[in-house]
C-alpha positions, 0 to 999 in steps of 0.5 A: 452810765454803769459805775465800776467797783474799784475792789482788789477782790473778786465777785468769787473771792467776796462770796466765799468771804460772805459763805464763810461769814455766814458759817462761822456767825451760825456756829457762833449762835449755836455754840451761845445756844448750847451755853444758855441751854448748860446755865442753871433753869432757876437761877433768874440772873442766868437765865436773863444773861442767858437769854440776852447772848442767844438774843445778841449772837443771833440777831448777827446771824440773821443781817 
């Protein structure tokens, strides 16, 4: 017996939401990326920072 989805929302309306999802978690990554690409390459902290929010902003994108 085949369940039906109680949703108020289309299979249309859910994918455009997942599309949309998507771009703005790939615009977020990059934009992490650009800011751990500005920190300072010799400043041990920053760069641990740094690489601990392109690892977290990242790690979204790909689920």
């Amino acid at each position: 017996m085949k369940q039906r989805s109680i949703s108020k929302y289309s299979e249309e309306e859910r994918f455009q939401f997942a599309e949309n999802i998507e771009k703005k978690l790939k615009s977020f990554a990059i934009r992490c990326i650009d800011v751990y690409k500005s920190l300072p390459f010799n400043d041990f902290v920053a760069q641990h920072i740094g690489k601990q929010l392109v690892r977290s902003a990242t790690s979204s994108a790909t689920n």
